[in-house]
N, C-alpha and C positions, 0 to 999 in steps of 0.2 A: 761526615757522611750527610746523604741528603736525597732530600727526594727528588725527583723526575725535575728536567729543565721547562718545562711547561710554563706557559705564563700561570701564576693563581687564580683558582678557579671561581674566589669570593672573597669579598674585605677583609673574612675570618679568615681564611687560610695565606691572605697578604700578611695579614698581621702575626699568623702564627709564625710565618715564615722570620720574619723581623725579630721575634722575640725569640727563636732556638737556636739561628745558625749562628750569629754572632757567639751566643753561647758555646756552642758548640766548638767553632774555631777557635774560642780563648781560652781550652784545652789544651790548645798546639802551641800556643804565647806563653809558656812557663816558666824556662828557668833564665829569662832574659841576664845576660852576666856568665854565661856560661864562656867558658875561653879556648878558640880552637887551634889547633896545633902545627909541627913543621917540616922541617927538611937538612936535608945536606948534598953536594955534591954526588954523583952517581957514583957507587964502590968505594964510597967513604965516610966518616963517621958524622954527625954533625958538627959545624964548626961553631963554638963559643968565644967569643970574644968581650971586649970592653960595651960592644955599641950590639950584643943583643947575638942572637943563633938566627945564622943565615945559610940559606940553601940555595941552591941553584933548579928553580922549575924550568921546564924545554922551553917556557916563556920568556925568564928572565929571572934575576935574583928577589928575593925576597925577608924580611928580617922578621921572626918573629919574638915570644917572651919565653925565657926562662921560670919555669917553677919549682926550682929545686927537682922534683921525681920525673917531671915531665915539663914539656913543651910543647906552647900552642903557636898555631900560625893562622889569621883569621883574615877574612874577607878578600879569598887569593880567586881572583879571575879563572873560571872555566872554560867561559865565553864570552862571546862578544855582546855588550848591551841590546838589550832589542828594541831598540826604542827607534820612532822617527821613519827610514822605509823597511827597518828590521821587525816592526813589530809584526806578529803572526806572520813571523818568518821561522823555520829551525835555526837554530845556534849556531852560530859561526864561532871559527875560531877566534881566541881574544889576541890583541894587539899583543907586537913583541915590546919588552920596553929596556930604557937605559938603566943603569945604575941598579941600588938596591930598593924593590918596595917596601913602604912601610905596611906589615901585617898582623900588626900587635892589637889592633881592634878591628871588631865584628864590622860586617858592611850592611847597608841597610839589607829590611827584609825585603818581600817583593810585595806590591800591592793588595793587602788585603781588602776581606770580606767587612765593610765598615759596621760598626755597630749601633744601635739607633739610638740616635741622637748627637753623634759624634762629629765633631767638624774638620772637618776636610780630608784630604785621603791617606791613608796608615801607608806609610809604602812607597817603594820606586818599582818605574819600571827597569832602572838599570839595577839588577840585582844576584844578577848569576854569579855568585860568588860561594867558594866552598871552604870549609875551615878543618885542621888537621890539630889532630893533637895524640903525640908519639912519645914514649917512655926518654927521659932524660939519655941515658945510657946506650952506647951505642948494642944491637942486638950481638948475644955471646952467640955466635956461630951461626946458626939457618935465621935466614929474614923474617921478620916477625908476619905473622896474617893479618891481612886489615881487612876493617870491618864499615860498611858503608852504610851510614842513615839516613834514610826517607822520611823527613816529619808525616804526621798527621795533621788532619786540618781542616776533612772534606772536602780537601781540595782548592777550598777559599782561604786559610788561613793558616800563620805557622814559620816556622822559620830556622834552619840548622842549626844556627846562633843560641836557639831557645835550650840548647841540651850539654850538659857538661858532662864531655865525656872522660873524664877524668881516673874514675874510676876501673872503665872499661881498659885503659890505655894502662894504668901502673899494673893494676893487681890482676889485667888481663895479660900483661908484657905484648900488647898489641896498638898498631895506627887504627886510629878510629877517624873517619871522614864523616862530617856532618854537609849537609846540600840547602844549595835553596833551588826551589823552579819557580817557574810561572803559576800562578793561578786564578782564577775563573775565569775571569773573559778573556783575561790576555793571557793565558794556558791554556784555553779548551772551545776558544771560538771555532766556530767553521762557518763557512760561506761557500755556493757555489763557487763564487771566484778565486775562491782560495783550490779547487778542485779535492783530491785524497789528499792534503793536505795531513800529517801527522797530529794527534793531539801534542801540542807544542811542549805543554807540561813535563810530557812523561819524554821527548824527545831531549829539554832538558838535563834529565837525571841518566841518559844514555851519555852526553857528551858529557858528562861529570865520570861517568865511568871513564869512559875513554880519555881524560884527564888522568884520571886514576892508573891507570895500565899505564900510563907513558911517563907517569910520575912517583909509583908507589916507590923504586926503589931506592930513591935520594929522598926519601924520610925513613929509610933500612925498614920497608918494608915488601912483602915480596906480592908481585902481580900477579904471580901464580896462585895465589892464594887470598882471593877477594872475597866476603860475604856481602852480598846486599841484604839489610836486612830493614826492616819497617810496621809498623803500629797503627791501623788503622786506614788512614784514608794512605799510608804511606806502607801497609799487607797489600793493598789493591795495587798501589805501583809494583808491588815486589811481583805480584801474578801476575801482570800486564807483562813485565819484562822475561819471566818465566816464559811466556809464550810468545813474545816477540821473535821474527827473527833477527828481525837488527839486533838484537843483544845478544848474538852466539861469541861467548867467550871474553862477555865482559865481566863475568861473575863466576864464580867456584865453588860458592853454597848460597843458601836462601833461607832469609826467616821471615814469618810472617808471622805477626802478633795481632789478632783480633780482626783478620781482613783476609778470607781466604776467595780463591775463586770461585767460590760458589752463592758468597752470601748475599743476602738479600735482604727485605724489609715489607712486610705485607701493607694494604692501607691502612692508613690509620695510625701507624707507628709511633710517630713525631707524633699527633693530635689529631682528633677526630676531624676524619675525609680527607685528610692529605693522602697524596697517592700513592701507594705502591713505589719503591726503591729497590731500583736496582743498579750498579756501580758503574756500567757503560752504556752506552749509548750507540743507536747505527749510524752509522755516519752523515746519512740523508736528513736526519734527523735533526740532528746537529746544524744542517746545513739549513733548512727551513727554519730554525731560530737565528740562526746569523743572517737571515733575509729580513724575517720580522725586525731584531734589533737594528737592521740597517735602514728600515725603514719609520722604526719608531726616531733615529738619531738625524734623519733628514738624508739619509745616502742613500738612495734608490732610484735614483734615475740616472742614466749614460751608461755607458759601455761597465763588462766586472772591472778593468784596470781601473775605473773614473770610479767605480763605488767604491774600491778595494783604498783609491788616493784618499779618498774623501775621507774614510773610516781610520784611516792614519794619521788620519789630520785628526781627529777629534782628542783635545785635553784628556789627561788621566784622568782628571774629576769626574768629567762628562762619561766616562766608562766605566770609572769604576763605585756607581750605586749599586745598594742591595739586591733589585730586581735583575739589572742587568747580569751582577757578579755569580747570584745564584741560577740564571737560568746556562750557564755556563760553566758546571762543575764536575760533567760526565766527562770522561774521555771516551773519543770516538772509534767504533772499528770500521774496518774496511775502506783501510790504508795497508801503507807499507809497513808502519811500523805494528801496526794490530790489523791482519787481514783480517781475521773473526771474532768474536767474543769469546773473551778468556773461557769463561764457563764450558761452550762449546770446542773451544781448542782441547782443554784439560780432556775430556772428554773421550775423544778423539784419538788422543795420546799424543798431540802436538804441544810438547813443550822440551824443555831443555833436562837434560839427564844430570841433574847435578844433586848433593844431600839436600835434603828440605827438611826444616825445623818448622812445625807449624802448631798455634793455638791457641787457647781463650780463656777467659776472665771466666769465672764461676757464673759471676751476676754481670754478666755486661749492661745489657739492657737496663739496670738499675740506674745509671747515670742517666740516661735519657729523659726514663720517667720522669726522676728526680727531679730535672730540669723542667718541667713540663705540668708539675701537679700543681701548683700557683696557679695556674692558668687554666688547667683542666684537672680537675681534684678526681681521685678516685674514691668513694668514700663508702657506697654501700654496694651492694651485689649486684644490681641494676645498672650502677655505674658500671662494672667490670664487665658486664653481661652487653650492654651497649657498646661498651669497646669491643667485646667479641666479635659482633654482628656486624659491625663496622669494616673489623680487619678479615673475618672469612666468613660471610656470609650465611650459606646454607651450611658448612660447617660447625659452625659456631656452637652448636649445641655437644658435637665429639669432642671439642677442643674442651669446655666447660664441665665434660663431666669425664676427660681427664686429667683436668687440673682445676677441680673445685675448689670455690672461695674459700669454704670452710679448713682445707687444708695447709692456707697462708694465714700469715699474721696477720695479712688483712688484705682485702680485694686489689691496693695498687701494688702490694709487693706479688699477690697472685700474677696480677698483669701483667711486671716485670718479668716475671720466670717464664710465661710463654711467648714472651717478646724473643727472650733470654733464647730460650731454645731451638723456635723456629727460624731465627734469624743467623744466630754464629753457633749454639751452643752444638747443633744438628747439621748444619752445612758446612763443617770446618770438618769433622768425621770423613763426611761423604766425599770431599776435596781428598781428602787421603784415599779413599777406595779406588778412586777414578786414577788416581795416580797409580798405586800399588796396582790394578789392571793390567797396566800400559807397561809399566817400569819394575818389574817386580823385586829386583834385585838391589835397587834401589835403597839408597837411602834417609829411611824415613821416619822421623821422631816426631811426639806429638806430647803436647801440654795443656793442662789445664792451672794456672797461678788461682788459687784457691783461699788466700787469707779471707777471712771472714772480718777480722780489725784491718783490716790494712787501711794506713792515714787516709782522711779524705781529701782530695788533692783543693786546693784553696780554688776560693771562689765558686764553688759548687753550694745551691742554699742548701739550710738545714732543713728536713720538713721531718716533724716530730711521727715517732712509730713507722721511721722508713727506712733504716739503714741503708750504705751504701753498699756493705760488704766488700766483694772481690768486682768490683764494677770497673767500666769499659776505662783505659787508661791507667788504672790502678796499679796495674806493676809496674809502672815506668820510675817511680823513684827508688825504684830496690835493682833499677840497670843503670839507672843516671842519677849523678850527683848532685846535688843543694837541689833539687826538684821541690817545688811549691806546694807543702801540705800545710794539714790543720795541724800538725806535729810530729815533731818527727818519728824516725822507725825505734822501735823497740832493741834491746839486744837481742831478742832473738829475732824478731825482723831484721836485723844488718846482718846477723848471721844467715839469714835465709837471699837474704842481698846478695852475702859473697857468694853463695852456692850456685846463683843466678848466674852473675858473673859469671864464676869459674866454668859452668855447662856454657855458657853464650859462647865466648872467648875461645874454649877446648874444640867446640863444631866449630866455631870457625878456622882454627889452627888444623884441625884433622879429617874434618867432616863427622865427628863423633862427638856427642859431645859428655860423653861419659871422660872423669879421669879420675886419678886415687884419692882415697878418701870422701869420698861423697856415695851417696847411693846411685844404687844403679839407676840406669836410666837406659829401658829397655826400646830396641826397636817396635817399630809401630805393626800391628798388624793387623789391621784395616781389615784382612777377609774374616776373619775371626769377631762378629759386632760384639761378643760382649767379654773379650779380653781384656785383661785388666794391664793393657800396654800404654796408657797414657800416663805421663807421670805430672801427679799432683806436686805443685808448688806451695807450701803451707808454712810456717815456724813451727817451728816442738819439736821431740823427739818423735821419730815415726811415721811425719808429718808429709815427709818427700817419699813419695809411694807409688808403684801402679796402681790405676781406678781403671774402674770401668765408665765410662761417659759415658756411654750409648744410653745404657739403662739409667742414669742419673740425669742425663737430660730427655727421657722417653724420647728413642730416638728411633724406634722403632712405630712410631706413633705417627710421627713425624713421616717420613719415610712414606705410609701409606698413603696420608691425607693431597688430596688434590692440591695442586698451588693453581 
């Protein structure tokens, strides 16, 4: 996630920017080693042989690895490269080929957001590749449900490859598809000459569906029964495509983990006087930075086809710097694939009728901070009281003497919590009411992952009297396997793991994701603010529960105050 494509507004805010996204997208770079999975001829089981488990995709054959429970199949072409006159093009289809592919390892990622001081560019632009990994066993009877992953990343950073979905595939008995797209400048340029040109990114993970639909059933799995589901800056794809209409009927459920269509980020967030964050962008918008960049890269003169040559002609290196990478990380609406802003679509009642799982870290916010206090320390009440003023103004004073210093462990975890609240903990609520509105019949579940230990995922500093708690990211190794902490889960964390699993995998397979043995897990109901229909995610006995979020993240507080 990130703030506004704008150029920086001052050395400080260049440099802040420098010192968090990087940070930020090497959240998405985690469990590099992760192994994706396969296939088999259409209405038949997979075939194993001496030379490896090969399938037959509409493309062409492919071989991927045995692991005894399951099988992966990695770096299988979705699309066409976009490199050379494809670039900030949509996805074409990929070449048919001979013989059998070899699929047994990960294909590169796609261009990342580079980190500072790093040399040269993380990354291809040829990178549309998607990896599978499906239960050894051929399915006993109905095709299994598969479940489709959107990394996180901000959009800059990240990669399919990065997530072992290992887990989800045995003890969910489901195909799990991991994705890559485009990002930042080569996902989410725009230029007049490019006209409503789609943000290419999220066009990407549409033609990965539609790989998906034409392919689910030769890895036994069935098309009928798709979940797209995603974590952050890959919640925001999952709403984008919620409201797209080019995505009617390439999905059958939805989950959204820490990234709803509502959320947002006041200023100040990231660090003081960074702007206001919000996850799309107008498309004019977009267009007048693709002017500027065309003209800081020397492409601004001749006809759009002579700027549009020109800006194709420029090296990955030359495009892909920090400045550039991040003023290019919104997707755009008003196009085809996103006429309006998800916010206002949900709204509206323009979106797709399908079950929706949706919701948040306890402490989200907490990661951010974290990231951030080196740099900008919170340390007495002045401090916290200055970030207020910062982020709402003339409010500042409501906000502070609803969530006084005195009543956190100390002023930056104060901060945290009203980062925490106004940002996901309050606007992921409200995403449910606008929905329940429109769709009442609807089905709609809603979470809060709640561990208070949960590992802190590596690479994150330590800063002493800050806890990370239940922070943004934080659930992802109790859904994905060998996931990068500071140590591993607990027995009662791997049991709260399966439980995870078994709810993910079960909505995916039914659109419910209640099944036996586990606590219920009641529907959402939004009209009711202070029902205790969300269910907490926790270890212990007792621990998997309805809460009430509204009132634990004052959300009624919320709700009134001006944005």
């Amino acid at each position: 996630m990130s703030p506004t494509p704008t150029a920086p507004r001052s050395r400080r805010e260049q440099w802040l920017r420098a010192l968090l996204f990087p940070l930020l997208c090497a959240m998405a770079l985690l469990a590099a080693g992760a192994v994706p999975a396969t296939g088999a001829p259409p209405g038949s089981p997979l075939s194993s042989g001496r030379d490896g488990t090969v399938v037959r995709t509409d493309r062409g054959l492919v071989r991927g690895v045995s692991h005894g429970s399951y099988t992966t199949f990695s770096g299988v072409p979705y699309a066409a490269p976009p490199t050379g006159p494809l670039r900030w093009r949509a996805p074409m289809p990929a070449a048919r080929w001979q013989g059998v592919r070899d699929a047994t390892t990960a294909a590169g990622r796609c261009v990342q957001m580079p980190a500072p001081g790093a040399g040269g560019v993380v990354g291809s632009e040829d990178c549309l590749y998607l990896n599978v990994t499906t239960p050894a066993q051929p399915p006993a009877g109905q095709k299994r449900p598969v479940l489709v992953w959107m990394h996180g990343g901000a959009f800059l950073g990240g990669s399919g490859s990065d997530y072992d979905t290992q887990g989800l595939a045995v003890r969910g008995d489901a195909v799990v598809v991991t994705v890559n797209y485009r990002l930042g400048i080569f996902g989410y340029f725009g230029h007049p000459g490019l006209g409503s040109a789609p943000p290419f990114g999220l066009a990407d993970q549409q033609a990965a569906l539609r790989w998906v639909r034409a392919n689910a059933e030769r890895f036994g799995g069935d098309p009928g029964k798709v979940t797209l589901f995603g974590e952050s800056a890959g919640a925001l794809s999952v709403c984008a495509h919620l409201t797209s209409p080019t995505a009617v009927g390439l999905f059958q459920r939805a989950v959204l983990q820490s990234g709803s269509c509502l959320m947002s980020f006041p200023p100040g967030a990231l660090g003081p006087h960074t702007p206001a964050y919000e996850p799309f962008s107008f498309q004019r918008d977009v267009q007048t930075a693709g002017t500027d960049a065309a003209r800081q890269l020397g492409c601004a003169t001749g006809t759009g086809d002579e700027v549009l040559a020109c800006l194709r002609g420029q090296s990955t290196d030359r495009l892909a710097t920090a400045q550039l990478m991040q003023s290019f990380n919104r997707p755009a609406f008003g196009n085809a694939l996103l006429p309006v802003a998800p916010d206002r679509a949900l709204a509206s009642g323009r979106f797709h009728r399908v079950p929706i799982m949706q919701g948040t870290n306890r402490d989200e916010m907490r990661m951010f901070v974290g990231l951030s206090l080196t740099a900008f320390p919170i340390r007495t009440e002045n401090d916290y009281r200055a970030r207020l003023v910062d982020a709402f103004a003339s409010s500042a004073p409501a906000v502070e003497a609803e969530y006084p210093a005195a009543d956190h462990a100390s002023p930056a975890l104060a901060w945290a919590a009203v980062l925490t609240d106004r940002s996901l903990g309050c606007t992921t609520p409200a995403a449910g009411r606008a929905i329940a509105a429109h769709a009442p019949g609807l089905p709609l579940y809603g979470y809060e992952f709640s561990d208070p230990d949960a590992p802190v995922l590596a690479g994150l500093p330590a800063n002493p009297g800050f806890p990370y708690g239940a922070a943004h990211g934080f659930e992802m190794p109790y859904l994905f396997s060998s996931f990068p902490t500071e140590r591993p889960l607990t027995d009662s964390q791997r049991a709260l793991s399966d439980r995870m699993v078994d709810y993910w995998t079960n909505f995916a397979r039914t659109g419910n994701p209640n099944h036996s043995n586990a606590p219920l897990w009641p529907v959402l109901r939004p009209s009711s603010p202070h029902a205790r229909t969300v269910q907490s995610l926790a270890p212990g006995p007792g621990a998997i529960r309805p809460v009430d979020v509204n009132s634990a993240h004052h959300c009624s507080f919320w709700d009134r105050l001006p944005r």
